[in-house]
Residue, then its C-alpha position, 0 to 999 in steps of 0.5 A: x497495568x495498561x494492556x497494550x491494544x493488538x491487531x488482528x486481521x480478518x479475511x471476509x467473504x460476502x462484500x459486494x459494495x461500499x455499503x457492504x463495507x461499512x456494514x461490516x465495519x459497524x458490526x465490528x464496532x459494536x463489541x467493547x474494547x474495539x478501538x478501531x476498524x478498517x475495512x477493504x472491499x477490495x482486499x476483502x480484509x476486515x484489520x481491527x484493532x482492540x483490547x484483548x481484555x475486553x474482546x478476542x477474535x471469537x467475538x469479532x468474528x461472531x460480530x462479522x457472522x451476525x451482520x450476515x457476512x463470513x470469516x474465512x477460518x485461517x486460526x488452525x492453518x499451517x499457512x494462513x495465506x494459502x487456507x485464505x487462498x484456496x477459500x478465495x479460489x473455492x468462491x471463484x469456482x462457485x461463481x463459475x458453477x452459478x454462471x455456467x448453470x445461468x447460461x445453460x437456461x438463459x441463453x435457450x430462453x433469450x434466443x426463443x423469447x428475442x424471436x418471438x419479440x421480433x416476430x411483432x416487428x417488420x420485417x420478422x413479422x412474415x415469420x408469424x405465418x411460417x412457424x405461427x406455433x412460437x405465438x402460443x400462450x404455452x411458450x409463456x410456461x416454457x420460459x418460466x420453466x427456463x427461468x425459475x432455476x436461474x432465478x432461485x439458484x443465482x438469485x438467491x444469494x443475492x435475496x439472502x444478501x439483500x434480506x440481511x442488509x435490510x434487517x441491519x438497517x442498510x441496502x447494499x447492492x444485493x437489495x437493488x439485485x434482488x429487487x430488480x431481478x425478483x419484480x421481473x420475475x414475479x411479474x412474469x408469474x403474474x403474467x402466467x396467472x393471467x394466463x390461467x385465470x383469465x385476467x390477461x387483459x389487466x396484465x397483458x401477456x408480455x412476460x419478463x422472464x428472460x430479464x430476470x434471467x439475464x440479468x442475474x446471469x450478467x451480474x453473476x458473470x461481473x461478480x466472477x469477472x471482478x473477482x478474478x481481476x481483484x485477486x491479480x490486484x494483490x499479485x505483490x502481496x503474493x509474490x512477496x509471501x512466496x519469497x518467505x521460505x518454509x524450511x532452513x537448514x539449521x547447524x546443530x553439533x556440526x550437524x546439518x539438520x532440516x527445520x521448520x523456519x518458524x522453529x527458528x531461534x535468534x543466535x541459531x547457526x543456519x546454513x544457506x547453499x548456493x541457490x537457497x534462500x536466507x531464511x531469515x534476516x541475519x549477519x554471515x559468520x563464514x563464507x563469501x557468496x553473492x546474494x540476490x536482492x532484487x525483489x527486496x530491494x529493486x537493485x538488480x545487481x547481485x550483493x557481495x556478502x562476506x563475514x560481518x556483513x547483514x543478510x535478508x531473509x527471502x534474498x537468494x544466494x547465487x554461489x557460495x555456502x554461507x553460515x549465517x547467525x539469526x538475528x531477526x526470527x519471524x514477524x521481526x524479519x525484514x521480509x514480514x515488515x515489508x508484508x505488513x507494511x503494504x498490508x496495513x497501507x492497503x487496508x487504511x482508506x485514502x481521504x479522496x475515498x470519503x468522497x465515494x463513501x459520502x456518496x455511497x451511503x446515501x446513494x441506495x435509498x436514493x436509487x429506490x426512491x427514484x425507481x418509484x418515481x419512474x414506476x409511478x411516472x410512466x403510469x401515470x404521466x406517461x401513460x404506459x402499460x403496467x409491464x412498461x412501467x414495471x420494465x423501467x423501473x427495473x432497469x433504474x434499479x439494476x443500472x444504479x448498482x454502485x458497484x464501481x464506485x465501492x472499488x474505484x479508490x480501493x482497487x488502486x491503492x493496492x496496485x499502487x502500494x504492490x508496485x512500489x515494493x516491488x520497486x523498494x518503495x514502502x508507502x505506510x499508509x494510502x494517504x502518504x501515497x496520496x499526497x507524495x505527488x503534491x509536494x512542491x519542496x524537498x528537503x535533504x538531508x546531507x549525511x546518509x542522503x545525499x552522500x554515502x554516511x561514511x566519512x573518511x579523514x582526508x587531512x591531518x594537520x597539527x599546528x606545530x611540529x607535532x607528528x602526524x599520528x601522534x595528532x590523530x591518536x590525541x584526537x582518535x582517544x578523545x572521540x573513541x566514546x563517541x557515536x558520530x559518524x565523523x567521530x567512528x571515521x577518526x577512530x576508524x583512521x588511528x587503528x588503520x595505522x595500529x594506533x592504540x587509544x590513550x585512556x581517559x578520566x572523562x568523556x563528554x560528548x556535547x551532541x551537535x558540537x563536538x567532544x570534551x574529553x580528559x585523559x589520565x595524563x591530565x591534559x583536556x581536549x576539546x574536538x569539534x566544529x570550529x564555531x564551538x571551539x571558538x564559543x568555548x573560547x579557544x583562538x583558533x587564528x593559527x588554524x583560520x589558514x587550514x580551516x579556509x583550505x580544507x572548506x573549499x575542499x568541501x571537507x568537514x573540518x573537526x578542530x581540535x584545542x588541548x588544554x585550551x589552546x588550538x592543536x590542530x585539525x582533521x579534514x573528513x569527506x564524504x562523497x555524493x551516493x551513487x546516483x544522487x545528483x541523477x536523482x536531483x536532476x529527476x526531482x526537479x524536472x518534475x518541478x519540485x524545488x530541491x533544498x540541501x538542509x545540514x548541521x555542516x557549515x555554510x561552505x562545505x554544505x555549497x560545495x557538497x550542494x554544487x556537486x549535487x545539482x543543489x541550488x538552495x542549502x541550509x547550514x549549519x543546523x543542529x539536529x533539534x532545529x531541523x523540524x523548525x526548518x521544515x516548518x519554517x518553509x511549510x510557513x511559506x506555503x509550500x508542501x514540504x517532504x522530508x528525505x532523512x535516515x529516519x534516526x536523528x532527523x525523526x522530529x523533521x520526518x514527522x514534521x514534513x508533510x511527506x517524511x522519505x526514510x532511506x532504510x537499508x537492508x534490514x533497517x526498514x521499519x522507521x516509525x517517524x516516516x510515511x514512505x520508505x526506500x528500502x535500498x537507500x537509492x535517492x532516485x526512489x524518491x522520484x519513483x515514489x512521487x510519479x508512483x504517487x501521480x500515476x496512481x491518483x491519475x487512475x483513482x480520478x479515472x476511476x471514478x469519473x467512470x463511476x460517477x458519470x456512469x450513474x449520472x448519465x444511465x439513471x436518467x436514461x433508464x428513467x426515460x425508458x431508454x434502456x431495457x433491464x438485460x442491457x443495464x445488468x450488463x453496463x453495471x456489470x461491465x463497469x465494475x470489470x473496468x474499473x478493476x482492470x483499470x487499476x491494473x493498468x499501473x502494474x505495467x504502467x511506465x513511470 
């Protein structure tokens, strides 16, 4: 028997690059049975999937240990995304600690070791004269004594991260760190020797200390910064964990008791008290409330519930009591899907990322190779001193940190995901995200898109002098085994007016067509388009006059022949959603071509297409053919999305380039789609591709920044224009810019 492959998700701590990431990824690959790995620095999350036969957590997380990184432990935590919280909080107090305890010593030795600098230049030279005593060799020891605590207690987590990188076969960026910080260091040791041995002569006595402490207490301050901005960028996430509530009141034996919601059985009884939360998705049995949907949905309107009616679980009830059965318990729940949804989406690497990754793996052993050159370069092509050759070479080490660039894609896409749930747009995955803003055609489906999906009968006209309900109860007990929704619709009509079915010998339902059905009584009907009743060879002249009539109306016109020969016909309409022709009007000006595609006939689909703001439609259809249609039009050039109800247009939504599921309520789990508007509104499709723009705007942005950064300051730390305490704060601040720019989309107008 095959063993299904699971998932799992490990919260990692120690990444500070690109090469941190793919390091991680490649130990993870190394155990049998792992069958795929994604790793996220900016969300510093490991999501791997494996087979349990093979490989279990234990061995994953020996693997992340092994390459020198570390798996926060949430197996044992009552609530995994508070213990990985507060393990992130604990990090960010350590770096608080380390920055503090950097500033405590690096700010006395800048200030002292800037004058004694200054003290060589005009006009600071007079100083020399007055207090001669900061000219003394000795000064040299006391800047030392300030920098070797900062030196072994900040850097040291970064010679630590280096060493192990190296040992894996890689450098990150705690290599460069550690390299620049550690030269700068060492050389003022040397410095110190000289000083004592008497061999300053061949080293000079200009010391370095105040760089190496000033550098690893800039780049620990971005470390902090960058860390704290990161964890706003999963600020959604969080909001919408919080939403999931921890106790439900459960109605045992009358009784009203206080659980735990994981304890929660489907078919469990739950009360819900004005201002709780549902806990878990579910229908209402008894009560009549309101229920607040907004951070689910985006719709700011309350709901009306009633009995009958689907509630969600993390939606709150503004007034009445409600009884609410279980439906869906745990990860089934609404709620857990949208979580996992955003999570997985934030976790897969957009294709655009390649490009920084490429870049990124190669970019380290360049950088050290370079800071070679400038070191030999300037001793000798540039005829500097040991101490200046050695300053550059530093700065080329600490300027090229390619910080930015691991976090440039990554640090976007999590903003970009979180705001589209909140705003009830659900991207499966970063590179749906990517590519919904180059569509230049959509599609639409008519039912259950563009219009409600609950067609009602309109017009009932028998042929002859039949009466009326007596027609639609022949019609009502023919469709009565059918699923469609224009089948629902009659049946739904015949017992409005207690109309009871008449029983039936056999039922067939052709799908795309129409219904044949015989009764006990002995007579066959034949219900369904007219196209098809005519293909079945039934004269459908006595009723050309209704069908005209009813096609102009825009109505769907379902005829009906008993024992051969035509009977009648119904007239069924469905209206436009609420908001539908205001969404058409946004896809278009954002110059995308809108295009109606139906299984309906030619005149009802212009009619439904005209009240839409529809130009260009495509009749007459049949479910299968759908997909032929989407690609027929990707034939043409066009880059095609697919809006449907993600159940019969599947085929298409896979098709598509982009597939637009309308999900409502609960049902937002559809596996054909890549993008998902929870509240079924058409105008989230418009969110959705200026989400996708802006997003990219700020991933272009981001590593422009990035790029440009490297490409412009390498070259002017090669020439010696750029001192190694200012390259740790431009690396530093980059890193911080980057973030903070991908947070702009947060508040960002769409």
């Amino acid at each position: 028997m095959e063993t299904q492959a699971q998932q799992l998700t490990l919260p990692i701590t120690g990444m500070t690059c690109a090469a941190c990431e793919r390091n991680v990824a490649r130990a993870l690959k190394k155990p049998t049975g792992v069958l795929d790995v994604q790793v996220n620095l900016a969300t510093e999350r490991a999501l791997i999937t494996y087979d349990p036969n093979l490989v279990g957590r234990h061995d994953l997380v020996e693997a992340v240990t092994r390459a020198g990184y570390g798996v926060i432990d949430t197996t044992h935590a009552e609530n995994a995304a508070d213990t990985e919280a507060q393990a992130r909080a604990a990090e960010i107090r350590k770096q608080q600690r380390l920055v503090l305890w950097g500033a405590l010593f690096t700010v006395p030795l800048t200030v002292l070791s800037m004058t004694r600098h200054f003290m060589h230049t005009p006009p600071f030279d007079v100083l020399m004269e007055v207090v001669p005593i900061l000219m003394e060799d000795w000064w040299l020891f006391v800047f030392g004594a300030l920098a070797t605590p900062v030196f072994w207690v900040l850097g040291w987590q970064y010679v630590v991260g280096g060493y192990k990188a190296v040992r894996s076969g890689t450098a990150n960026m705690d290599v460069l760190v550690a390299l620049g910080s550690t030269a700068a260091y060492l050389y003022g040791v040397i410095v110190l020797l000289g000083i004592v041995f008497d061999f300053t002569h061949i080293v000079g006595t200009d010391d370095y200390f105040e760089s190496a402490a000033v550098i690893l207490t800039l780049i620990t301050l971005g470390k902090l910064l960058e860390a704290r901005a990161k964890g706003r960028t999963s600020d959604a996430i969080k909001k919408l964990m919080q939403l999931q509530p921890q106790k439900a009141v459960l109605l045992r034996d009358g009784q009203e008791v206080e659980v735990a919601v994981r304890d929660v059985l489907v078919g469990n009884k739950l009360v819900v008290k004005a201002g709780m939360r549902v806990p878990v998705d579910g229908v209402v049995r008894d009560g009549v409330s309101s229920v607040d949907e907004a951070m689910l949905t985006g719709e700011s309107m309350p709901v009306d519930k009633r009995a009958g009616d689907e509630v969600i679980g993390g939606t709150v009830n503004l007034n009445g009591r409600l009884i609410v059965e279980a439906k869906r318990v745990g990860e089934q729940t609404a709620l857990s899907q949208i979580i996992r949804l955003v999570e997985q989406a934030q976790l897969a690497k957009a294709p655009i990322q390649r490009v920084a990754d490429q870049v990124s793996a190669v970019f380290v052993p360049i950088v050290l190779v370079l800071a070679v050159v400038t070191f030999v370069g300037w001793l000798t092509l540039g005829g500097a001193t040991l101490p200046q050759a050695t300053l550059n070479a530093i700065a080329v080490l600490v300027i090229a940190c390619p910080c930015a660039l691991g976090l440039a894609t990554p640090t976007a896409i999590m903003v970009g995901t979180g705001r589209g749930a909140e705003m009830g747009v659900l991207f499966k995955n970063s590179s749906a995200l990517e590519t919904t803003h180059k569509l230049n055609t959509l599609v639409l489906d008519k039912t259950g898109t563009l219009t409600r999906g609950k067609p009602a009968v309109t017009d009932v006209l028998p042929v002859d002098d039949t009466h009326e309900e007596a027609f639609l109860q022949l019609v009502a007990s023919a469709e009565a085994g059918s699923e469609h929704p224009l089948a629902r619709a009659i049946v739904a009509q015949a017992r409005a007016f207690d109309l009871p079915t008449l029983p039936l010998e056999t039922f067939v339902s052709v799908d795309g067509h129409g219904v044949r059905a015989r009764l006990a009584d002995g007579r066959t009907v034949l219900a369904g388009s007219p196209r098809w009743l005519r293909e079945e060879g039934v004269d459908l002249v006595a009723l050309d006059a209704h069908i005209d009539t009813l096609q102009r109306k825009a109505r769907t016109v379902v005829a009906v022949a008993v024992d051969g020969q035509a009977a009648g016909v119904l007239g069924i309409a469905d209206t436009l959603k609420e908001g539908a022709r205001e969404a058409v009007a946004q896809m278009r000006q954002l110059g995308l071509e809108v295009v109606m595609l139906t299984g309906d006939n030619a005149q009802t689909a212009h009619a439904i297409a005209q009240a839409a703001g529809i130009t260009r439609t495509i009749a007459e259809v049949l479910p299968a053919d759908k997909a032929h249609e989407v690609a027929r039009l990707q034939a043409e050039g066009r880059r095609v999305g697919m809006v449907g109800d993600g159940v019969n247009d599947a085929p298409a939504l896979a098709q598509a380039d982009v597939g637009i599921a309308i999900g409502t309520g609960t049902d937002i789990a559809i596996e054909a789609s890549d993008v998902t508007l929870i509240r079924g509104d058409l105008r989230g499709v418009a969110d959705a591709l200026r989400l996708s723009k802006a997003t990219m705007q700020t991933i272009y942005q981001n590593l422009f920044w990035a790029f440009i950064y490297n490409v412009v300051l390498i070259p002017v730390a090669m020439l010696g224009g750029l001192i190694p305490m200012f390259a740790a704060a431009a690396m530093a601040s980059s890193s911080f810019f980057v973030v903070m720019n991908s947070l702009r989309l947060r508040g960002k107008r769409l």
